[in-house]
VOLO-29688 format. One record per atom (N, C-alpha, C): x, y, z; residue number from 1; atom name. Coordinates in steps of 0.001 Angstrom, whole numbers. Example, Ala and Ser with C-alpha at 12.3 -4.5 7.8 and 13.67 -1.06 7.14 Angstrom:
// residues 2
<<13190,-5690,7800>,1,"N">
<<12300,-4500,7800>,1,"CA">
<<13200,-3300,7800>,1,"C">
<<12850,-2250,7080>,2,"N">
<<13670,-1060,7140>,2,"CA">
<<12900,30,7870>,2,"C">
//
This chain:
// residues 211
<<-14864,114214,-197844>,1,"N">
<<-13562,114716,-198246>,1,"CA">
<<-13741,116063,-198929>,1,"C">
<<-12789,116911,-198613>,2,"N">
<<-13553,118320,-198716>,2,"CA">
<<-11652,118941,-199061>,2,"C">
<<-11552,120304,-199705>,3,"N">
<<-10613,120448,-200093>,3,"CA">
<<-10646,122463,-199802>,3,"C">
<<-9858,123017,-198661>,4,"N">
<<-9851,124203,-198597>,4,"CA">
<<-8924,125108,-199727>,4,"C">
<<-8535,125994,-199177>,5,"N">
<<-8272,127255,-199786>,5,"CA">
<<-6462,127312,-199814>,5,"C">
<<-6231,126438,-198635>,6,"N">
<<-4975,126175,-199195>,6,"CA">
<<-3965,125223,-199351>,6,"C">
<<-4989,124196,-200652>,7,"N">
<<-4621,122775,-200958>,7,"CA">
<<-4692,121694,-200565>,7,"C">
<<-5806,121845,-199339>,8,"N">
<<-4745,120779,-198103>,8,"CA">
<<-6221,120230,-198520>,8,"C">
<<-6208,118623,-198558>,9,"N">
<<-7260,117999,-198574>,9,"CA">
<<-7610,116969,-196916>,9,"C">
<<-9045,117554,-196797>,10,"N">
<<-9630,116936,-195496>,10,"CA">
<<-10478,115719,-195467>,10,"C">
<<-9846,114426,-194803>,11,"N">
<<-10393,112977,-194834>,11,"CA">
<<-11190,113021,-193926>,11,"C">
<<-11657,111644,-194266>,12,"N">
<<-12861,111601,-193532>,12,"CA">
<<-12600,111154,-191838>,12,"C">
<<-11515,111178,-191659>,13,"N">
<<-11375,111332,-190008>,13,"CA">
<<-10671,112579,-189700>,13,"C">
<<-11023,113931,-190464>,14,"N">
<<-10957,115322,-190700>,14,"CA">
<<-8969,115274,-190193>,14,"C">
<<-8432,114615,-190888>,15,"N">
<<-6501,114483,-191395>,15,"CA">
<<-6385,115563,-192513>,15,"C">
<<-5822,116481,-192456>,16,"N">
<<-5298,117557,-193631>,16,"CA">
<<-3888,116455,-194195>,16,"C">
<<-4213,116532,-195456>,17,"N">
<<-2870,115925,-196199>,17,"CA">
<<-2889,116706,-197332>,17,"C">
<<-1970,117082,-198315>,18,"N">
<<-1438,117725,-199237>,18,"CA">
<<-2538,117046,-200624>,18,"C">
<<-2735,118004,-201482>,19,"N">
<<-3519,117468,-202126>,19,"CA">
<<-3284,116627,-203258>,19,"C">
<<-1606,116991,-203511>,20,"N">
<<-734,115945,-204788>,20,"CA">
<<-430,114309,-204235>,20,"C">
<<-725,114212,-202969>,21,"N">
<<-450,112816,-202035>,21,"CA">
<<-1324,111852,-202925>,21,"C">
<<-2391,112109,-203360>,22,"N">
<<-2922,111157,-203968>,22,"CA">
<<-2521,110805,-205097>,22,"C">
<<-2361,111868,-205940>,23,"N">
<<-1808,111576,-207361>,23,"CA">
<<-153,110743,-207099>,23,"C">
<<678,111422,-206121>,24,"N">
<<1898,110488,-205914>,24,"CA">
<<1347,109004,-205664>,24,"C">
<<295,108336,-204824>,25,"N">
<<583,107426,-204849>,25,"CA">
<<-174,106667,-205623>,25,"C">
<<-970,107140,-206854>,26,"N">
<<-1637,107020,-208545>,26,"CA">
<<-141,107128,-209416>,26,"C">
<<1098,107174,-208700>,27,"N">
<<1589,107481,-210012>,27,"CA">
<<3121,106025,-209669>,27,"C">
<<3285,106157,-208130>,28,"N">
<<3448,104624,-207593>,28,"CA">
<<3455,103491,-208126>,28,"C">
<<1901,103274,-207715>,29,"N">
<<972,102203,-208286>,29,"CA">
<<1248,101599,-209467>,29,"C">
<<1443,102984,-210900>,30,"N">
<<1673,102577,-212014>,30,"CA">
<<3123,101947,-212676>,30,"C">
<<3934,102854,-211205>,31,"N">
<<5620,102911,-211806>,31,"CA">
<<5945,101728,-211258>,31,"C">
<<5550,100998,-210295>,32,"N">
<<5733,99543,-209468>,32,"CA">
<<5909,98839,-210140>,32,"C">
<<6782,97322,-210119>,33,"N">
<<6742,96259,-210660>,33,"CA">
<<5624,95438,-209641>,33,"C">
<<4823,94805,-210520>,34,"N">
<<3694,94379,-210021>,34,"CA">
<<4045,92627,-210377>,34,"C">
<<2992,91631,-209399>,35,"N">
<<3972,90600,-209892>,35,"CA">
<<2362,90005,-210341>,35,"C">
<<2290,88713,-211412>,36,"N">
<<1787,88455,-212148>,36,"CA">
<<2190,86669,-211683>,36,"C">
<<655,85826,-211940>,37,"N">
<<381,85068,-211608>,37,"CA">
<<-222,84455,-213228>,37,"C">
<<594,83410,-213831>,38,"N">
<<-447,82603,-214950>,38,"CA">
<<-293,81294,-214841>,38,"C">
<<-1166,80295,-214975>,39,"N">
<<-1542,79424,-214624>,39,"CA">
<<-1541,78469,-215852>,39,"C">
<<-461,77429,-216348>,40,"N">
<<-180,77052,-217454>,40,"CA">
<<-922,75408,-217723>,40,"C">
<<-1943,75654,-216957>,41,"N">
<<-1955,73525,-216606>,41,"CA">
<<-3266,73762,-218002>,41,"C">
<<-2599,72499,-219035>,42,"N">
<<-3555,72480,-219791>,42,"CA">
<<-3590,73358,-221375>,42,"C">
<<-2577,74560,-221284>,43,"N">
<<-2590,75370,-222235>,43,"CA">
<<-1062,75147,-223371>,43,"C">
<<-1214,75709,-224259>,44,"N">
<<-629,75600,-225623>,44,"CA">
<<1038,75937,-224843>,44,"C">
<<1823,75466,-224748>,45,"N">
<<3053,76097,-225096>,45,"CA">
<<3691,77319,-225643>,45,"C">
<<3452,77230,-226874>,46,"N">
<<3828,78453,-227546>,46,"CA">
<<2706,79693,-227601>,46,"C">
<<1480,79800,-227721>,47,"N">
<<696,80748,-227422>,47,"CA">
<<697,81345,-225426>,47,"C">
<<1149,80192,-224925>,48,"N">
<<1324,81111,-223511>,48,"CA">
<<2396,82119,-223402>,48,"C">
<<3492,81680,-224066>,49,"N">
<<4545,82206,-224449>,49,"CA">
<<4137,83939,-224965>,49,"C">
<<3538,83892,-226000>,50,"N">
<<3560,84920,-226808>,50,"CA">
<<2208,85653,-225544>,50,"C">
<<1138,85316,-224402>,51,"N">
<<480,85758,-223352>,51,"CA">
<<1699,86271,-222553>,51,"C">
<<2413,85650,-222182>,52,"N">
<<3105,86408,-220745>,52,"CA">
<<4114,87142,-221393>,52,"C">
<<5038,86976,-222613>,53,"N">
<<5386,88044,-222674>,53,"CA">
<<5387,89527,-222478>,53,"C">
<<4178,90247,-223011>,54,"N">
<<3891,91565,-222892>,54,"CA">
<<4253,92133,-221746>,54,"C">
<<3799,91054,-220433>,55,"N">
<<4145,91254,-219176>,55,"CA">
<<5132,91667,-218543>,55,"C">
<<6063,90914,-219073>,56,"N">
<<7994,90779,-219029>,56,"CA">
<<8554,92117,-219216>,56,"C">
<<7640,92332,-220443>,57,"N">
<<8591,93531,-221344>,57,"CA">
<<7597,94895,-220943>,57,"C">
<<6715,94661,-220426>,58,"N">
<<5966,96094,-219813>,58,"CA">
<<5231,96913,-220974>,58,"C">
<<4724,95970,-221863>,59,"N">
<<3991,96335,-223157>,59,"CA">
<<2379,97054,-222722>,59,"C">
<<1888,96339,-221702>,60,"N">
<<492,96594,-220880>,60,"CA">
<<709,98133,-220066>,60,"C">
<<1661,98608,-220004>,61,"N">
<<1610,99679,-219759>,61,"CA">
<<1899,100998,-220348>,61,"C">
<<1304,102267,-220281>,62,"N">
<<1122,103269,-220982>,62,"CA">
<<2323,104242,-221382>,62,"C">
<<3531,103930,-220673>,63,"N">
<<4593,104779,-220645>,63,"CA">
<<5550,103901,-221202>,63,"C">
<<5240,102281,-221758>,64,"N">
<<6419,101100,-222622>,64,"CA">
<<7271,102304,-223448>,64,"C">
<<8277,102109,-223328>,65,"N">
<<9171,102570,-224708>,65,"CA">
<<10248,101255,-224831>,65,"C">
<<10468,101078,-226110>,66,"N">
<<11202,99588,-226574>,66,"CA">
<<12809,100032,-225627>,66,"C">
<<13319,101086,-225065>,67,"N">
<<14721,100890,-224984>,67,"CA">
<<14553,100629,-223095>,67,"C">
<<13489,100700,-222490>,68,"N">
<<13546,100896,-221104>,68,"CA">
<<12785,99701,-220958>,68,"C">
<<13112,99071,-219159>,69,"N">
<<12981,98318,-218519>,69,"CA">
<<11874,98427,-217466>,69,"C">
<<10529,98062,-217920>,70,"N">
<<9376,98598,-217385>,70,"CA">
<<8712,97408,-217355>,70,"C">
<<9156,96217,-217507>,71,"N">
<<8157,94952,-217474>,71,"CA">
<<8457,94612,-215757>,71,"C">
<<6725,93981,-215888>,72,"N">
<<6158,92995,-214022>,72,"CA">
<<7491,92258,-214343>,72,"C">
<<7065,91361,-212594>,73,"N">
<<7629,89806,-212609>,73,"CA">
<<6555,88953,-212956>,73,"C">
<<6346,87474,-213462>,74,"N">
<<5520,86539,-214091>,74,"CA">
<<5732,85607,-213193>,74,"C">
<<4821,85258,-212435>,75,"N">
<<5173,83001,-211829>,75,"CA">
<<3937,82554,-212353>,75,"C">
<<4740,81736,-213296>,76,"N">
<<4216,80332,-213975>,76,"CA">
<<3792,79104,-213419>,76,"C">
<<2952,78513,-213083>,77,"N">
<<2632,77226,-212121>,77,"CA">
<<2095,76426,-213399>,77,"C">
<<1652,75196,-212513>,78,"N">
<<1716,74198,-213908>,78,"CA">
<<2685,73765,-214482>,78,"C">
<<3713,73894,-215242>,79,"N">
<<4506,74230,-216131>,79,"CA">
<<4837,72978,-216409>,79,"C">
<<4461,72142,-215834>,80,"N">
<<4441,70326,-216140>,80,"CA">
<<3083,69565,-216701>,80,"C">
<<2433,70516,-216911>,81,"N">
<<1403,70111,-217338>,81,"CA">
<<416,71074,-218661>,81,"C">
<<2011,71829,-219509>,82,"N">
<<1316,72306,-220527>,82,"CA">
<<1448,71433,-221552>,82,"C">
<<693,71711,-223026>,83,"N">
<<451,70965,-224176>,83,"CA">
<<1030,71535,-225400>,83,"C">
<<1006,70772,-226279>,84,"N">
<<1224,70886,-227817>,84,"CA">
<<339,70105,-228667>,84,"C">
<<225,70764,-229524>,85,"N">
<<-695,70785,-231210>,85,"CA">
<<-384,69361,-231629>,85,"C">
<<-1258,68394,-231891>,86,"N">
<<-808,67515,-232927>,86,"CA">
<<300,66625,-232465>,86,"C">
<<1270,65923,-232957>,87,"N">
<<2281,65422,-233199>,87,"CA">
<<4083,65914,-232619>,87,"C">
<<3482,67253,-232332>,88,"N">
<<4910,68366,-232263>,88,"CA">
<<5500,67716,-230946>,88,"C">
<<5048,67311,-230178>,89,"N">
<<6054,66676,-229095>,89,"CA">
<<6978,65840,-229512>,89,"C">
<<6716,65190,-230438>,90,"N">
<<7846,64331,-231457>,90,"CA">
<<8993,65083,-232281>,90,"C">
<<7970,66087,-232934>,91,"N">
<<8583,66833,-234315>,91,"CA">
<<9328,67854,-234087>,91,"C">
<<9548,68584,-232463>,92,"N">
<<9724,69783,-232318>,92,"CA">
<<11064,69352,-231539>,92,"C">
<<12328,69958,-232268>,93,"N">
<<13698,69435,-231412>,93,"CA">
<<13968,70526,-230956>,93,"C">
<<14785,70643,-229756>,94,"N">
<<15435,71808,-229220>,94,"CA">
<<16790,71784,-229297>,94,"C">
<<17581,72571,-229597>,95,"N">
<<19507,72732,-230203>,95,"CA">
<<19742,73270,-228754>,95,"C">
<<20971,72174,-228990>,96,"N">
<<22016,72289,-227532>,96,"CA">
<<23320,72008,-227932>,96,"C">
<<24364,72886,-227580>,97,"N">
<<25742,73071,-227908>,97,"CA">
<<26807,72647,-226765>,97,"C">
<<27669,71518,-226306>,98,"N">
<<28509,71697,-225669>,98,"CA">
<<29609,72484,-225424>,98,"C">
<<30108,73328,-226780>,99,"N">
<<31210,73858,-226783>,99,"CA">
<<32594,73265,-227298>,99,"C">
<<32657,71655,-227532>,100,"N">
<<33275,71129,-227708>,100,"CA">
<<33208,70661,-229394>,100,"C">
<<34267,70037,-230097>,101,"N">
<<33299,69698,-231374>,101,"CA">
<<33065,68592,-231356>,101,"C">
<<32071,68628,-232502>,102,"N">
<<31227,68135,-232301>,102,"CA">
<<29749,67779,-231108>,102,"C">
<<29809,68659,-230428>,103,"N">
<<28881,68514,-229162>,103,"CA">
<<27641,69304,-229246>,103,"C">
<<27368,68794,-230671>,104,"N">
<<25912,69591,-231255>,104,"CA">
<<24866,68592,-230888>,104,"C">
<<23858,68814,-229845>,105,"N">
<<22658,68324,-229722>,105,"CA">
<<20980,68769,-229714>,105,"C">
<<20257,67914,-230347>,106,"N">
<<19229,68008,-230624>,106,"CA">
<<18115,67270,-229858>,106,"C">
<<17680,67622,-228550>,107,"N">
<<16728,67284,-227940>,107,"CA">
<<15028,67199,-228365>,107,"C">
<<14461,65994,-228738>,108,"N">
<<12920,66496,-228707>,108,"CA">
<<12404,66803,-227670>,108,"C">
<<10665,67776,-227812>,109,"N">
<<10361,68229,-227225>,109,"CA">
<<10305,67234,-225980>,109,"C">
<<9395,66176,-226134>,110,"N">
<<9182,65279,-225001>,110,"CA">
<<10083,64909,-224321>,110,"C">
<<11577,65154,-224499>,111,"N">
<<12367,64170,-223817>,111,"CA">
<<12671,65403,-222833>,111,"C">
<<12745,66543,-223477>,112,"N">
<<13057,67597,-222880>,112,"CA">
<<12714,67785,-222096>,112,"C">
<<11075,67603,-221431>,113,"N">
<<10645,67925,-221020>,113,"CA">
<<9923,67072,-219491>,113,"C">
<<10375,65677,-220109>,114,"N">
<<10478,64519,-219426>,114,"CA">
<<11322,64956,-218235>,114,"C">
<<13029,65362,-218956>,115,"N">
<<13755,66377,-218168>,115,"CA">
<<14053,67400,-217117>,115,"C">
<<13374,68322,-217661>,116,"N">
<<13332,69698,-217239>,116,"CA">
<<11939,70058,-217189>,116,"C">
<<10551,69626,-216544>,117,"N">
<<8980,70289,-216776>,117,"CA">
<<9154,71610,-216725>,117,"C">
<<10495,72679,-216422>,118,"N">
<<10034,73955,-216949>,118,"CA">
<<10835,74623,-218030>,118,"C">
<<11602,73732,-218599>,119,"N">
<<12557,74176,-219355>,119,"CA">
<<12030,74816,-220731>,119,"C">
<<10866,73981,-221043>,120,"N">
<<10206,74122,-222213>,120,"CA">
<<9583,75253,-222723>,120,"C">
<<8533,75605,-221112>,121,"N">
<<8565,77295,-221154>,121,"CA">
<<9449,78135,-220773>,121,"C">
<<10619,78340,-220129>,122,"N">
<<11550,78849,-220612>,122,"CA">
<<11627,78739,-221952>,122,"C">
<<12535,77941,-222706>,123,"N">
<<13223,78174,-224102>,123,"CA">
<<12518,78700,-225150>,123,"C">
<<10759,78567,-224826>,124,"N">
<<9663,78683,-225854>,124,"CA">
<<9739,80215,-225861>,124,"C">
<<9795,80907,-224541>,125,"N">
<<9212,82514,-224009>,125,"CA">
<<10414,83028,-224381>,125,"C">
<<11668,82976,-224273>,126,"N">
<<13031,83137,-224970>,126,"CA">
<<13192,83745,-226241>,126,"C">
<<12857,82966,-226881>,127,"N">
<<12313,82740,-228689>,127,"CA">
<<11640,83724,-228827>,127,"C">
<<10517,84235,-228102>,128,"N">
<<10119,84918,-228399>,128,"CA">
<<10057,86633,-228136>,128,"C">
<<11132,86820,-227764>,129,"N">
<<11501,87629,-227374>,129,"CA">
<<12836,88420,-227741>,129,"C">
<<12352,89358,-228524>,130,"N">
<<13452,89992,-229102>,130,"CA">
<<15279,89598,-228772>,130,"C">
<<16223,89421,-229842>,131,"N">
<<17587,88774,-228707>,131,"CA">
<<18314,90163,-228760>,131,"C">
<<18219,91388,-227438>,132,"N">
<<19062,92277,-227020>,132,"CA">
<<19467,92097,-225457>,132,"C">
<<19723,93023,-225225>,133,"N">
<<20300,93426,-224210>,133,"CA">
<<19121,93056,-222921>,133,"C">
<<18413,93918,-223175>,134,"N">
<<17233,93241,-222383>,134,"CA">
<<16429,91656,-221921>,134,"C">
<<16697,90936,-222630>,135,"N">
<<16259,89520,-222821>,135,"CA">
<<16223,89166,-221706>,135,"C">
<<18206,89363,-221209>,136,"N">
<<18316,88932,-220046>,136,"CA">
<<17760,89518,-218482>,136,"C">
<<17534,90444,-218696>,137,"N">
<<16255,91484,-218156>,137,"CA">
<<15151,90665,-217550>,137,"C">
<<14499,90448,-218878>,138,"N">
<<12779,90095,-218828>,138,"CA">
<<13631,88857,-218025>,138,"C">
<<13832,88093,-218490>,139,"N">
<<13985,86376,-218153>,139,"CA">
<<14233,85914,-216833>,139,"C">
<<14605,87343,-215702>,140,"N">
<<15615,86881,-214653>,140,"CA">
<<14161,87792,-214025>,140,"C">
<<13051,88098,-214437>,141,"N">
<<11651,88548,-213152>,141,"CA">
<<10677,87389,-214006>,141,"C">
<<11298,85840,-214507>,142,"N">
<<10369,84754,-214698>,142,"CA">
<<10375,83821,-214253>,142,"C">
<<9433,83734,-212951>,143,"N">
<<9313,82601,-212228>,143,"CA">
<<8438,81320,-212741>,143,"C">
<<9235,79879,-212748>,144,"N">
<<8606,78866,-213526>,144,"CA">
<<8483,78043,-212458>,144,"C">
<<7439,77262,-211770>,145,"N">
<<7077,76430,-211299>,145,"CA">
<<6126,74828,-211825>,145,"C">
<<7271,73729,-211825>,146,"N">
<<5977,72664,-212513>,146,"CA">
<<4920,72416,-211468>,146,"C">
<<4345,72641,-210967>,147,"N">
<<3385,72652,-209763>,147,"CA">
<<2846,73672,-209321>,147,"C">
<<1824,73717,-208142>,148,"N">
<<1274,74569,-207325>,148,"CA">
<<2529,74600,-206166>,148,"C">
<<3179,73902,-206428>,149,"N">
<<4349,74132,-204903>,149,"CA">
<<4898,75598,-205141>,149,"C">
<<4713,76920,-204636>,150,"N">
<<4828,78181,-204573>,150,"CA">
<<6026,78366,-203671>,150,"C">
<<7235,78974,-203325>,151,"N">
<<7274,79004,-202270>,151,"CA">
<<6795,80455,-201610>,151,"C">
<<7014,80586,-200346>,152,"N">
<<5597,81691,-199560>,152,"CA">
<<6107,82957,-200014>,152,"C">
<<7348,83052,-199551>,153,"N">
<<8095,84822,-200292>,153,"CA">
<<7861,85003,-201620>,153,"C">
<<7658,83998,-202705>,154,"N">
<<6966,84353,-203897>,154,"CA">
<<5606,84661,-204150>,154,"C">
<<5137,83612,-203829>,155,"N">
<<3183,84115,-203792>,155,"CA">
<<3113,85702,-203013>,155,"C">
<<3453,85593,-201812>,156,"N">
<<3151,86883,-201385>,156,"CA">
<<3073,88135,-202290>,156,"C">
<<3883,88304,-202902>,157,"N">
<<3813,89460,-204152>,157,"CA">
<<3093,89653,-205139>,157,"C">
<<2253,88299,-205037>,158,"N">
<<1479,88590,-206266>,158,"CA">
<<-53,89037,-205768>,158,"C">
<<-241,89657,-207089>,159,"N">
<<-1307,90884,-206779>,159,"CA">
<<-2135,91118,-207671>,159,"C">
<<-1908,89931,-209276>,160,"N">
<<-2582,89697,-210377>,160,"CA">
<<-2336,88094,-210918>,160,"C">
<<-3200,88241,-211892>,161,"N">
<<-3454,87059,-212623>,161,"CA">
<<-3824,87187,-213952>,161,"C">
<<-3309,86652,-215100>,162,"N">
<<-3144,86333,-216373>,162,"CA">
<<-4172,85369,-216763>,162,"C">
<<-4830,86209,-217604>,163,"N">
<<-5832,85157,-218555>,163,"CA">
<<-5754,84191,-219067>,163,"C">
<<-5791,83069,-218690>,164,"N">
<<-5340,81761,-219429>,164,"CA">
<<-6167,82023,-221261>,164,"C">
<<-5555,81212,-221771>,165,"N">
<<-5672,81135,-223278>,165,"CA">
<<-6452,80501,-224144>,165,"C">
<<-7313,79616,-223426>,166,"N">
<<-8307,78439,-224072>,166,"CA">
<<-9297,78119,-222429>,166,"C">
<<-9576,77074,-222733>,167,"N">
<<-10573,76855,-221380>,167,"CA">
<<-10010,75164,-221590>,167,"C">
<<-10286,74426,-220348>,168,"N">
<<-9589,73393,-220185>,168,"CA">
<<-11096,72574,-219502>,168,"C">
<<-11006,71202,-220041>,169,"N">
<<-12412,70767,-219774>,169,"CA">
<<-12253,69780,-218700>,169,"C">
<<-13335,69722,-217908>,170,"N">
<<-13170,69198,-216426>,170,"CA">
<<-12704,67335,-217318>,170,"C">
<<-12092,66720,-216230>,171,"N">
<<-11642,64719,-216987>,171,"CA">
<<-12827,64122,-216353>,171,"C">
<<-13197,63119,-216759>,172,"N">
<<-13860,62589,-215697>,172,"CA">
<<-14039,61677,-214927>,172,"C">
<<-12881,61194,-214156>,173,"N">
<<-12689,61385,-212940>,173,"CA">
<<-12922,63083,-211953>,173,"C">
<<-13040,63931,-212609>,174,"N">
<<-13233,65239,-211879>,174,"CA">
<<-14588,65207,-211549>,174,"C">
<<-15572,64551,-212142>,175,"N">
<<-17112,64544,-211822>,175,"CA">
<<-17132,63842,-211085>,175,"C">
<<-18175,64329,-210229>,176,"N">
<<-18792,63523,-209393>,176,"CA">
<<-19695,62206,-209593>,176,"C">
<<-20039,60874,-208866>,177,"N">
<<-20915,60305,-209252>,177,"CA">
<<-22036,60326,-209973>,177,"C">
<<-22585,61276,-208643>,178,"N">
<<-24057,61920,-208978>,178,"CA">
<<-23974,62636,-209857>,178,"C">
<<-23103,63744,-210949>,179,"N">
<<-22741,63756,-211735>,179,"CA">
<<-22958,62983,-213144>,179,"C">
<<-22481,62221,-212854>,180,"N">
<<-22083,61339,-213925>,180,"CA">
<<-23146,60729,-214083>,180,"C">
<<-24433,59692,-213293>,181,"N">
<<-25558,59390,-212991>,181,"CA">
<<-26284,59828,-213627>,181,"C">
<<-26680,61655,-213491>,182,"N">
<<-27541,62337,-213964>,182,"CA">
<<-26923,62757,-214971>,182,"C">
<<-26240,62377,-216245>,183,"N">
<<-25699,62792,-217015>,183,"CA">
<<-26643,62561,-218548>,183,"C">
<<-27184,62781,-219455>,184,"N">
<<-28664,62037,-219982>,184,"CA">
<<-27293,61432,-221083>,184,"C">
<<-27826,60409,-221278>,185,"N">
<<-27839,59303,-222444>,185,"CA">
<<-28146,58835,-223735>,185,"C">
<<-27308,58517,-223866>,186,"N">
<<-28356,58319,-225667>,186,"CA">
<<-29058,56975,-225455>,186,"C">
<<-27819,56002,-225167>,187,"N">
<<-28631,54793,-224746>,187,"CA">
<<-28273,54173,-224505>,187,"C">
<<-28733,53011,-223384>,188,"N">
<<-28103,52100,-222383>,188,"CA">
<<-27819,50541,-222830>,188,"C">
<<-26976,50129,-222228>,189,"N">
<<-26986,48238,-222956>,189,"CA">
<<-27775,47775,-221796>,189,"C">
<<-28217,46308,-222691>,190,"N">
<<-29387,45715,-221890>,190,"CA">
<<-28409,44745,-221267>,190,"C">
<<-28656,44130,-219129>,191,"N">
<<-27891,43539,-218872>,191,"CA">
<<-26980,42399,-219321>,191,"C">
<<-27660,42025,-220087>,192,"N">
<<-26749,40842,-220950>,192,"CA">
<<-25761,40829,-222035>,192,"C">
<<-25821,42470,-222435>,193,"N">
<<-24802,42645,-223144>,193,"CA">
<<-23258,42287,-223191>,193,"C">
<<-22558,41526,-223905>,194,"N">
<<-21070,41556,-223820>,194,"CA">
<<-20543,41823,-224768>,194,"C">
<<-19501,42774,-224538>,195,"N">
<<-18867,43496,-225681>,195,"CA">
<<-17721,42128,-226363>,195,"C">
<<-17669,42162,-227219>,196,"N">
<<-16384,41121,-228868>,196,"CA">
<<-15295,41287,-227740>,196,"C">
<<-15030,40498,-227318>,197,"N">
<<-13335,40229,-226679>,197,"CA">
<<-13418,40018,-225642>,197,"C">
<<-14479,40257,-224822>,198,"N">
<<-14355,39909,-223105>,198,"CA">
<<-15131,38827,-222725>,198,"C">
<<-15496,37787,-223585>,199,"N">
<<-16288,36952,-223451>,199,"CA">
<<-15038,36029,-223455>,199,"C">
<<-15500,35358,-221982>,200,"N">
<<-13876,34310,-221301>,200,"CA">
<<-14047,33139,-222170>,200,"C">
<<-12759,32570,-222474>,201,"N">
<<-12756,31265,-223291>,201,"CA">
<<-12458,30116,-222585>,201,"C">
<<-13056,29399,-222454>,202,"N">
<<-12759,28368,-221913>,202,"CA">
<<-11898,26811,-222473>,202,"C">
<<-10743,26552,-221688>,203,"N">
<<-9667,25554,-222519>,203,"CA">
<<-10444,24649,-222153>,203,"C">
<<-10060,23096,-223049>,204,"N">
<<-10692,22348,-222870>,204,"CA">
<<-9628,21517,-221731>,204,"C">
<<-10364,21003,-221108>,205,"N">
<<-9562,20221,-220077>,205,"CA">
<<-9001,18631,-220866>,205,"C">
<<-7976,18466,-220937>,206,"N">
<<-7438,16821,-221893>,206,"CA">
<<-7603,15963,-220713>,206,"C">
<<-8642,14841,-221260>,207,"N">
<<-8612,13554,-220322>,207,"CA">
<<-7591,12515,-220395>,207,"C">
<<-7219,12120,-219089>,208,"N">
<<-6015,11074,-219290>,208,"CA">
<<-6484,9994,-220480>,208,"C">
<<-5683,9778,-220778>,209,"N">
<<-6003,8040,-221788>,209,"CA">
<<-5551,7307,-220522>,209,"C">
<<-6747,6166,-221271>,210,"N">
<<-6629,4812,-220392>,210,"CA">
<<-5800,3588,-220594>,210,"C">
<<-4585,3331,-220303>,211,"N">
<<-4042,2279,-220667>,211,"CA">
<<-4761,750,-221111>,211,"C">
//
């Protein structure tokens, strides 16, 4: 690639193209909504939340200003299979308003979610996110899926992936036999072992009386 005398840059199948062509499509690249792939199976609720944000709102990029609309799109998979801290699936209610009076309700997390498997990240990523004008912005390029079920016009667009937030440890059922086999030991029971409770009881059988 070689560049003459008047601008024109020469490829390597000797094509003259303009020499700003590249920088236009370096500057593309950056101005694009790009779509974004995170993968929620296993991770915190509220810390994924405060991960994909930045995304939404176009914080990862160099030209963010708080009043403009520069955030990716996000698809969420999993979303039926994220977690909470401790106890908070109990402790953590979500407020719901009919409009009517009295039609003030208070959903816990679990039931919620029993419900809706993506509602939760919705309402969580919400929260966290400044309440203007924009909100409704970010919220409407956030795709939530409780599953790997994608559909195809969505995956197609994506072109990145989001760092999950913790590391998630294989179950085991995920190991293999041989696996599990070669796994070292502290130490084994000897065949005759029976564990307090599984040792069968036997009723006594009542003999007739003899007249």
């Amino acid at each position: 690639m070689s560049v003459n005398s008047m601008g024109m840059v020469t490829t390597l199948y000797n094509i003259e193209v303009p020499k700003n062509i590249f920088k236009r499509v370096q500057q593309w690249g950056v101005m694009a909504r790009q779509w974004w792939l995170y993968d929620a199976y296993g991770q915190d609720v509220f810390r994924s939340a405060l991960q994909v944000r930045p995304y939404l709102q176009g914080k990862h990029k160099p030209y963010y200003v708080a009043l403009g609309d520069h955030g990716d799109h996000v698809v969420v998979v999993n979303a039926k299979h994220i977690t909470m801290e401790h106890d908070l699936w109990e402790r953590v209610e979500y407020y719901h308003h009919t409009g009517y009076p009295g039609g003030a309700v208070w959903t816990p997390a679990w039931k919620l979610h029993q419900e809706n498997p993506t509602e939760m990240f919705r309402r969580n990523l919400r929260r966290k996110i400044k309440g203007n004008r924009l909100r409704d912005e970010y919220m409407a390029r956030l795709h939530v899926y409780p599953e790997l079920d994608v559909p195809e016009h969505i995956m197609k667009n994506v072109s990145a992936q989001i760092r999950q937030i913790q590391f998630v440890p294989k179950k085991l059922h995920e190991y293999s036999e041989e696996e599990r086999n070669n796994f070292p030991r502290l130490f084994s029971y000897p065949k005759d072992f029976v564990i307090e409770g599984d040792v069968p009881t036997v009723m006594p059988v009542e003999t007739p009386k003899k007249n």
